[in-house]
C-alpha positions as CSV (number, residue, x, y, z in Angstrom):
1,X,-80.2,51.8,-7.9
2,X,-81.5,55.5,-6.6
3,X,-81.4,57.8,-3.6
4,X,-83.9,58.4,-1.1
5,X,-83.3,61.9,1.0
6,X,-84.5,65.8,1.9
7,X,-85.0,67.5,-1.7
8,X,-86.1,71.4,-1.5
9,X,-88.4,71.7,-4.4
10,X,-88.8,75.5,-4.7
11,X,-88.9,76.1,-0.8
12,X,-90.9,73.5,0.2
13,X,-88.9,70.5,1.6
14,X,-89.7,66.8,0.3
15,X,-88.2,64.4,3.1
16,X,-88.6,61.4,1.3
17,X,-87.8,62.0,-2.2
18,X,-86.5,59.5,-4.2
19,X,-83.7,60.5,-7.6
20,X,-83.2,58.2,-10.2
21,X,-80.8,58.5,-12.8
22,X,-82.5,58.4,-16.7
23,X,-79.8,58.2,-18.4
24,X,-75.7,58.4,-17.6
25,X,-72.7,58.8,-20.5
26,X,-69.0,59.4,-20.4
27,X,-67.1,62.0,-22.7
28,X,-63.9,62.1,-24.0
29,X,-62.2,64.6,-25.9
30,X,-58.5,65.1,-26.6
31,X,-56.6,68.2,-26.3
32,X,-53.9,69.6,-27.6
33,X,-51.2,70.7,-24.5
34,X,-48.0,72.1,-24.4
35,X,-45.5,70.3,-22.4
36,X,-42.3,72.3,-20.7
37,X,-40.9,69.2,-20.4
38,X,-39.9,67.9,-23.9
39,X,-41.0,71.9,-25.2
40,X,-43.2,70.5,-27.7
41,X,-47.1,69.9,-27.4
42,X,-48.5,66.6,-26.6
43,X,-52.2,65.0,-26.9
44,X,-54.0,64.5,-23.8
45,X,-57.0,63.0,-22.9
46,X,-59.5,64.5,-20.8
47,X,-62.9,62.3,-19.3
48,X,-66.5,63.7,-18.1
49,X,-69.0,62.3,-17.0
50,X,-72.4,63.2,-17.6
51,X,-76.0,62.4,-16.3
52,X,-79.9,63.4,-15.9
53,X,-81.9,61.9,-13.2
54,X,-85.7,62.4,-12.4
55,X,-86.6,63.2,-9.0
56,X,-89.8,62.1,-7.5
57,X,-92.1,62.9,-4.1
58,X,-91.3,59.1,-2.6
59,X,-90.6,55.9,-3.4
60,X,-94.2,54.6,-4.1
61,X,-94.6,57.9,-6.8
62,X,-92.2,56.2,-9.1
63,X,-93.5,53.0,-8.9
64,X,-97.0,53.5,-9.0
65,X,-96.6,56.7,-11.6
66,X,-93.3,57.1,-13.3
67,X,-94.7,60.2,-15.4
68,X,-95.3,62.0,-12.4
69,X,-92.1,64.1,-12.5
70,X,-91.2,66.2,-9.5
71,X,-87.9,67.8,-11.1
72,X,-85.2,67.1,-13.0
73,X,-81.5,67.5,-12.7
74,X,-78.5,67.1,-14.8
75,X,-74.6,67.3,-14.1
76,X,-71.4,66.5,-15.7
77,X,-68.0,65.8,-13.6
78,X,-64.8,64.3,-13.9
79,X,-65.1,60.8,-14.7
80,X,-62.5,58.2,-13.6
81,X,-61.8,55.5,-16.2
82,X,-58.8,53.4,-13.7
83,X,-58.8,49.9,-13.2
84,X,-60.5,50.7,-9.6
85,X,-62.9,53.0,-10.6
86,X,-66.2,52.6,-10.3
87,X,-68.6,52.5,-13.4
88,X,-70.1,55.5,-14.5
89,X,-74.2,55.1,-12.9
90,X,-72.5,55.1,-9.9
91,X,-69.9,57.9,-10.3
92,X,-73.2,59.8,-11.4
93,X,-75.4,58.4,-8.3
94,X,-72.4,59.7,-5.9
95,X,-71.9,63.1,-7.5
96,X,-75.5,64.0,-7.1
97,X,-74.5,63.2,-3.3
98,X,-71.8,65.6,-3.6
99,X,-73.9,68.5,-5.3
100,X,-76.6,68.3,-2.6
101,X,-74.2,67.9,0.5
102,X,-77.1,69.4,2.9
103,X,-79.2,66.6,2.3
104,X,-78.8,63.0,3.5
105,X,-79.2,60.8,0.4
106,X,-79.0,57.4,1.2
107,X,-78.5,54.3,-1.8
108,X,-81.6,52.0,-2.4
């Protein structure tokens, strides 16, 4: 799995760069919260995500020379661990999608 899209790499625009996640994890912490409800503090559970994926000029760069780095990004967000939720590579693949809105990423 990766992305193919436009990537501006310091001002100059890359229209076929291809992102793909190194390495993805998921968090949890507990905290300690007051509730109003029963006026006593509770536990509660709180879930991120977290990623760093290598982006590349193309496609064939990463094949034919993984070393050959263009950038790298990293981002954390709020992971969903529900029945229906989707694992966590692809909660990371599809919040990169949502931190670079302007650009067309497609999945391939």
């Amino acid at each position: 799995m990766a992305l193919t899209g436009n990537y501006n790499f310091k001002g100059l625009d890359i229209p076929n760069a291809y992102i793909k996640v190194d390495s993805s994890d998921c968090i949890s912490r507990y905290y300690e919260e007051w509730d109003e409800a029963t006026t006593s503090s509770i536990w509660v559970e709180r879930q991120w995500g977290s990623y760093r994926a290598s982006i590349y000029v193309d496609e064939s760069c990463r094949t034919n020379n993984p070393k050959d780095i263009l950038d790298s990004i990293d981002g954390r967000f709020a992971h969903s661990s529900s029945a229906d939720s989707k694992n966590i590579l692809i909660q990371s693949y599809e919040h990169i999608k949502q931190q670079y809105s302007g650009s067309t990423w497609t999945d391939c």
